[in-house]
N, C-alpha and C positions, 0 to 999 in steps of 0.2 A: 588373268591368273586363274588357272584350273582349281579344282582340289587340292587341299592343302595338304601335303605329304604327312605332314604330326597325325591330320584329325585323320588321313586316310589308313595310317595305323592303328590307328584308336579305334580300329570299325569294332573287333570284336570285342571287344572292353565294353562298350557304349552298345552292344548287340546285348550282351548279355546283362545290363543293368535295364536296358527295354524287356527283355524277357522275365527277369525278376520281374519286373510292373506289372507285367500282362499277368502271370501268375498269379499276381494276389491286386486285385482289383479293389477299390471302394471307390464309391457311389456319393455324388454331392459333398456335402463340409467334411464327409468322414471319412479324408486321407489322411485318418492320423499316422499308420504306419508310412505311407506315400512320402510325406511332410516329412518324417523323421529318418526315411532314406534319402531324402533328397538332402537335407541340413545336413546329415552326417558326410555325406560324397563334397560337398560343398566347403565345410571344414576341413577336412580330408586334403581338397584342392588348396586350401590356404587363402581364401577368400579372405579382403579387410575389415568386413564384418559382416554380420548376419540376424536379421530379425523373422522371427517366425509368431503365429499368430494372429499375423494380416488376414483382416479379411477374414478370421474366425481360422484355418488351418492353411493360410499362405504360407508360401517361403519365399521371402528377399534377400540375397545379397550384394555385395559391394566388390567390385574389381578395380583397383586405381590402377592405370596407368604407369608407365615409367616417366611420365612427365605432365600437370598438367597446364599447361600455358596457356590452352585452350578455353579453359573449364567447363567444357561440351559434360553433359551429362545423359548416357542416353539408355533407353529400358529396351532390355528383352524380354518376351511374355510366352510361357510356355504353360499349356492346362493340364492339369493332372487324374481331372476326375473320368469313373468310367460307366458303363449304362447298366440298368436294370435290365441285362438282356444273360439268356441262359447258353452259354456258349458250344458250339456242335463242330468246331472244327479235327476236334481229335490230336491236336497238337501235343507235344509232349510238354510244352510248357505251358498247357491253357490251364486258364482259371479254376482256384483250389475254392473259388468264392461259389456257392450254387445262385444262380440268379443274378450275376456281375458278371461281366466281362469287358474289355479295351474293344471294344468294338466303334472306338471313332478314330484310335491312334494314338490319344492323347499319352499313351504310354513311349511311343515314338517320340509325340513332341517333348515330351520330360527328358528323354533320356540325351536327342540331339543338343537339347539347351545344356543339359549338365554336362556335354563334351566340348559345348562351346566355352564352358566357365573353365576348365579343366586347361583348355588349350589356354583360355587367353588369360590364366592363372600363371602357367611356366613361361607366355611371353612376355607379356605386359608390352608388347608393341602396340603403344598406341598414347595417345595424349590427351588425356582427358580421364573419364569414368563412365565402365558400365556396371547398369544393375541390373540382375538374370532375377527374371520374375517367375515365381512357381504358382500359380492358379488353380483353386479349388472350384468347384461348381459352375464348370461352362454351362453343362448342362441340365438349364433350365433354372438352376440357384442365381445365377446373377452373381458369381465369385468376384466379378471384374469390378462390377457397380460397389461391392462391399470392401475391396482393396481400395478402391480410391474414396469413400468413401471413411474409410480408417486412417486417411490422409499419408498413401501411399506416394503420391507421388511429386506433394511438397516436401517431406520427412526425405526424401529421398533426392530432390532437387531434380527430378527426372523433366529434360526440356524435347525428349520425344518420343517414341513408343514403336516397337515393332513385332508383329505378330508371322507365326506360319501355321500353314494346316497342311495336312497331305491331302493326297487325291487321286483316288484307283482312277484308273482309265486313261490318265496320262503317264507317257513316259517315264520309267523309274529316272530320279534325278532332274530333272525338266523342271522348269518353272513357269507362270504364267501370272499375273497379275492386271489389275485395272485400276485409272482413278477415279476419284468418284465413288457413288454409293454404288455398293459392291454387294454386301449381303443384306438382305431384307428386313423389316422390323415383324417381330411375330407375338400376333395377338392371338388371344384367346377369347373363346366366349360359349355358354351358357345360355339357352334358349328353353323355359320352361312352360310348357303347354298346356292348356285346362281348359275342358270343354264339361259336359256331363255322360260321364258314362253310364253303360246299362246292356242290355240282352242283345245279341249277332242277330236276332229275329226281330228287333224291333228298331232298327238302327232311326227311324222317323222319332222316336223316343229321345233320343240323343244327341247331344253336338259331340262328333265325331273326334277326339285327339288325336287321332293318327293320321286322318283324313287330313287335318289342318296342318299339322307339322308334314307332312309328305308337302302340301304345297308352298309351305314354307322352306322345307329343302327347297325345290324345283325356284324359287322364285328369288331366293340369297343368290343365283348363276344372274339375274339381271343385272347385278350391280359390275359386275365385269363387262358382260354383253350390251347393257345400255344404259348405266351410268358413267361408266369412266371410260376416257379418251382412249380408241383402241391405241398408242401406241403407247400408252403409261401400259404398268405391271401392276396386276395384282390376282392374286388368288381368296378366294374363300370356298373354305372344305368343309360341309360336315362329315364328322368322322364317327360321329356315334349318334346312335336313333333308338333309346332306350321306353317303353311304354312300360304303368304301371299295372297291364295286365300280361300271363303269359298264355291265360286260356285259349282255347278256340272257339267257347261260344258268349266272351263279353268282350263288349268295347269298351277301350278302355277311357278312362277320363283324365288320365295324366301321360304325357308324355315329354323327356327331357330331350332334347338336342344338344350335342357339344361340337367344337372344330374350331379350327382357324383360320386368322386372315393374315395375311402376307404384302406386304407392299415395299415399297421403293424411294416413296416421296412423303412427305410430313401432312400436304395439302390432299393427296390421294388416301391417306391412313384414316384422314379426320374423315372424308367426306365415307368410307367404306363403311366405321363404323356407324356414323350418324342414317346413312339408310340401311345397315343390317335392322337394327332397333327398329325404322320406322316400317321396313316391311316385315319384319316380325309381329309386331304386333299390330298394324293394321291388313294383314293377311286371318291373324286369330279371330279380331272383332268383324272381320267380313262373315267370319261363319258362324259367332256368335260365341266364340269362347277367347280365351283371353292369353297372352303369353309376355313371359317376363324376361326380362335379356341382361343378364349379368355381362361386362365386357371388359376382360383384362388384357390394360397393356405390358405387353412383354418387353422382349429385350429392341431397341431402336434399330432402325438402322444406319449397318455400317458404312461409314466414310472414309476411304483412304487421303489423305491428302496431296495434292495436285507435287508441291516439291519432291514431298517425301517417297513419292511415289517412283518418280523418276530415278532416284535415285535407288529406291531398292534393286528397281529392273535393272539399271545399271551392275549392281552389285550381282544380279543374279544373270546378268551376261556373262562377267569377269568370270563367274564359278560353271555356268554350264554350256556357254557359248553363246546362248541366245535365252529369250523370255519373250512368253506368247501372251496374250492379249485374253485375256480371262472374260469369262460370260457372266452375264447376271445372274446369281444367285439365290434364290427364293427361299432356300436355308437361312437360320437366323447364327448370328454369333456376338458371342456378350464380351468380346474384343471392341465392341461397337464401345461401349464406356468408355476405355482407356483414350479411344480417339477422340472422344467427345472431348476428353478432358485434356489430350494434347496432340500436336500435329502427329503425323505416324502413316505407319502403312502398314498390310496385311498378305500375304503369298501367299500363291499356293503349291508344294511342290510333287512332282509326278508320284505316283505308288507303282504304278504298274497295273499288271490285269489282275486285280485282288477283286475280292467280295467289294461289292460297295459299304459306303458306312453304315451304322446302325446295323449289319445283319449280322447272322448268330455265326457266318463262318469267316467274318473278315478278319482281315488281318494284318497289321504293320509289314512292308516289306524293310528288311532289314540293311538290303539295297540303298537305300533312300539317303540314309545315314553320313555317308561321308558328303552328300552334296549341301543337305539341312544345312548339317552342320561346318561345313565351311559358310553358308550365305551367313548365319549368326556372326560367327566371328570375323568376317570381314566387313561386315554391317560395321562394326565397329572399330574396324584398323583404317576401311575407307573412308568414315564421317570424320574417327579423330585420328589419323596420321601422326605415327611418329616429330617430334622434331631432329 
């Protein structure tokens, strides 16, 4: 079954409520306008009910079926929030926010799910119940960990879970997916350097902080290169190398390192962490100064489940012909929660040649839109079938 003829009408209705998105962007918990157009369109559609408030500014609602014999209960999860990023594409509907903009899509994924709720509102073809999830804070809030954690998905009886993203560089419309751990777990850490500063002409005077954090960069690449098995994954990045002098003639005696670690496996994550720390700080006491290692875990990683899996790719052969085989991920995504907490799976579907994510000129292909949003709503006509 192609595109659905309703939702391929519905492109520019569902264009233009992604466009409102993209227009007025907020950032982490604070989709309260976000939340309160999505409830309003939601009601609107004649939804069975609707709770908002999950998860600090979620939105849940309720779709029953025309029948359910079934009593299959299954969650769609679309995220809402948008980046601290200043937007440069010159659009006529970009961002009224200064310092905000949709630069991941997530204004796309809102708007496809709310055309999935809309269609399977007027058909109610299907036997069972779904629940269209609106998620605040992918990024970096942990919206997902905080919805089920507000007991989002007993209150709701939800027995399985399914997510999308978009993805410049593949075919507009196209899908791809994989099972298995798909996106990465992403850690953070703090690396805090102290030596004794003093005069650029007396550096014999001094233990060095820069000198020692420079080989503390250089020396966090071993645990890729010769701690862990080349064909496991993992990355560690520092991304900032901050000293507590700017002059040009003192050394200084504090310097901060930040960055991340990226992994794939639970028994790889532990082992990165445990010698980021011990070459941290026995690289500082080699030269005679000292360093402290703050290290937070982030969001896990995600795991598609082996059935549910199958069955999406299926669902996204029916809508696009075929479904490719998706690569590992090194990005992180806090969909990784809802899996934890029930079987499910994750897609990804084509953008086209846009900006990549995160940049100030990317941008939602509005393209996209009728294929999303048929896989949503046949996720849900193909798990629970009419009787």
């Amino acid at each position: 079954m192609p595109i659905k003829n309703r939702i391929a009408d519905m492109q520019s209705e569902i264009a233009g409520w992604r466009r409102h998105l993209h227009e007025n962007p907020e950032i982490m918990f604070e989709t309260h306008k976000t939340s309160a157009f999505v409830a309003g369109k939601l009601r609107e559609f004649g939804v069975d009910d609707i709770a908002t408030g999950i998860g600090r500014t979620g939105v849940v609602a309720v779709i029953r079926g025309q029948s359910d014999s079934s009593g299959k209960v299954i969650g769609l999860r679309a995220d809402m929030d948008a980046l601290p990023i200043l937007e440069t594409t010159g659009l006529p509907y970009a961002s009224k926010t200064p310092g905000a903009m949709h630069a991941c899509g997530h204004d796309g994924h809102t708007a496809m799910l709310l055309g999935a709720a809309k269609y399977l509102c007027e058909t109610r073809n299907f036997d069972g119940t779904a629940i269209v999830i609106f998620q605040p804070a992918e990024e970096g809030g942990g919206g997902g960990r905080e919805m089920i954690e507000d007991g989002m998905m007993e209150r709701f009886n939800i027995q399985e879970v399914y997510g999308m993203h978009n993805w410049p560089g593949a075919p507009v419309g196209s899908f791809a997916i994989r099972p298995g751990a798909f996106f990465a777990a992403t850690d953070q850490f703090t690396i805090d350097v102290e030596g004794k500063g003093g005069h650029a002409a007396k550096p014999h005077e001094t233990v060095d902080a820069t000198v020692m954090a420079s080989q503390i960069v250089l020396a966090l690449q071993t645990i890729a290169s010769r701690n862990v098995n080349p064909v496991e994954q993992v990355v560690v990045s520092v991304t900032s190398f901050e000293t507590d002098s700017k002059a040009y003639n003192v050394i200084a005696q504090k310097v901060q390192l930040r960055g991340t670690v990226r992994t794939l496996d639970a028994k790889i994550r532990a082992l990165a962490e445990k010698r980021l720390v011990a070459i941290a700080e026995g690289t500082a006491a080699v030269f005679g100064g000292s360093a402290r290692v703050a290290y937070h875990r982030g969001y896990p990683v995600m795991v598609n489940a082996d059935t549910e899996t199958e069955f999406a790719a299926e669902v996204a052969r029916k809508v696009a012909g075929a479904c490719a085989d998706a690569p590992l991920i090194m990005g992180g995504e806090d969909f990784a929660y809802m899996l934890e907490s029930r079987p499910g799976a994750y897609i990804l579907v084509g953008n086209g040649d846009s900006a990549t994510l995160h940049h100030s000129q990317y941008d939602f292909n509005d393209e996209t839109i009728p294929a999303g949003t048929s896989w949503w709503a046949e996720i849900v006509e193909s798990r629970m079938p009419a009787q």
